[in-house]
C-alpha positions in Angstrom: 114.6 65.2 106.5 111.7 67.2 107.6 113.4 68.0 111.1 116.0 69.6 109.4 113.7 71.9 106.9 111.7 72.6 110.0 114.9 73.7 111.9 116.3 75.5 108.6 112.7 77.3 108.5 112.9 78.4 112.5 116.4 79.5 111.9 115.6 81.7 108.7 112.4 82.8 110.4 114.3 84.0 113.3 117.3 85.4 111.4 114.6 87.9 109.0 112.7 88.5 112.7 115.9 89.8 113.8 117.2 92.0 110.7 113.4 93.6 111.1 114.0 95.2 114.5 117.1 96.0 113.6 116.5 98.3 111.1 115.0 101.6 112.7 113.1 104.0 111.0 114.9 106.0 108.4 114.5 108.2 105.1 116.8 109.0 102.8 116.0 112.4 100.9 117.4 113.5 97.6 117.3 117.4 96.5 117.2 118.2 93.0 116.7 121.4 91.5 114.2 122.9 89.0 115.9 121.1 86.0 116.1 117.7 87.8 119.8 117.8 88.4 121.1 116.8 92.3 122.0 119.9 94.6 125.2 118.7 96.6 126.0 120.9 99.9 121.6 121.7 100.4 120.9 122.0 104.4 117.7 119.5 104.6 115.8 119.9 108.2 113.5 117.8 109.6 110.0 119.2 112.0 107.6 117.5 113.4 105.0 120.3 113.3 104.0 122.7 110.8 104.1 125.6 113.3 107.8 124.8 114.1 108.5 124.1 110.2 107.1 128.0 110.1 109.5 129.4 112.8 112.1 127.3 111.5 112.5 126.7 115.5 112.6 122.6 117.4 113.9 120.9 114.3 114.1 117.1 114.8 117.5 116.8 112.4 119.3 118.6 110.1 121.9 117.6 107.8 123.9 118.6 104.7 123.6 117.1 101.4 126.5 115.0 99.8 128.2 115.5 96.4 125.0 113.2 95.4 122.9 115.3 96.8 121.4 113.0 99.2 120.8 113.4 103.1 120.6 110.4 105.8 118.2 111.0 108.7 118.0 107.6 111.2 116.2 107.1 114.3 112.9 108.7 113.6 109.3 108.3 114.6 107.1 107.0 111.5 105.3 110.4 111.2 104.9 112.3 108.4 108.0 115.1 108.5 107.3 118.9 107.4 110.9 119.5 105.5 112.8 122.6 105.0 115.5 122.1 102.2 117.8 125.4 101.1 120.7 125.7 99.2 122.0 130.0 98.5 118.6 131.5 97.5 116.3 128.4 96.6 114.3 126.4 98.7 111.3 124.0 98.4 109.0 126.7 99.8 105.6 126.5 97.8 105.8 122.5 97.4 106.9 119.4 98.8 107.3 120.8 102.5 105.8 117.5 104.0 106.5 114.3 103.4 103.9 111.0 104.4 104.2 109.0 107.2 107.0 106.9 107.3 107.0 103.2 107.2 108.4 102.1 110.6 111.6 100.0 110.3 112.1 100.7 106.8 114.2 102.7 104.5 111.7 105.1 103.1 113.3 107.5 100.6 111.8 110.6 98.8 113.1 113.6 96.7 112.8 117.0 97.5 112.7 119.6 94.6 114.3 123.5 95.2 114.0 126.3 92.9 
């Protein structure tokens, strides 16, 4: 009997161990606008450094809103991410251009506002 909890134990330590690395480092961003409502078809980049976020020049990712106004970025470093979000003439300039460090391996997620 306590064999088998000890082997059930290794194998569910092993199998949570494994779905740990697999996850990578990811955040999921949501754009809303100045009335809280979701903003569907906003470009959302990603910079590492504030001077490129400035140029708008070496973006790490960029990617397009869906119709729930949420982006996917995977594969990142667990930095913290100056973000440029735009849709026709409103941005996020003036608040909420960076985003804390990301917790590795982990879906982090975090809502951008334009106005």
């Amino acid at each position: 009997m306590k064999k088998s909890v000890l082997i059930s134990l290794l194998v569910l330590y092993s199998v949570a161990l494994l779905a740990f690395q697999i996850i990578k480092t990811q955040v999921v961003i949501t754009v809303r606008n100045e009335l809280g409502n979701t903003e569907a078809n906003a470009t959302v980049t990603l910079f590492k450094m504030e001077a490129d976020y400035e140029k708008e020049v070496n973006p790490v990712q960029s990617g397009v809103t869906d119709a729930k106004g949420v982006v996917k970025f995977k594969d990142l470093d667990a930095i913290p991410y100056f973000v440029k979000a735009q849709k026709d003439d409103k941005d996020n300039a003036g608040g909420g251009e960076k985003i804390e460090t990301l917790v590795a391996n982990r879906i982090n997620k975090v809502t951008i506002v334009i106005q």
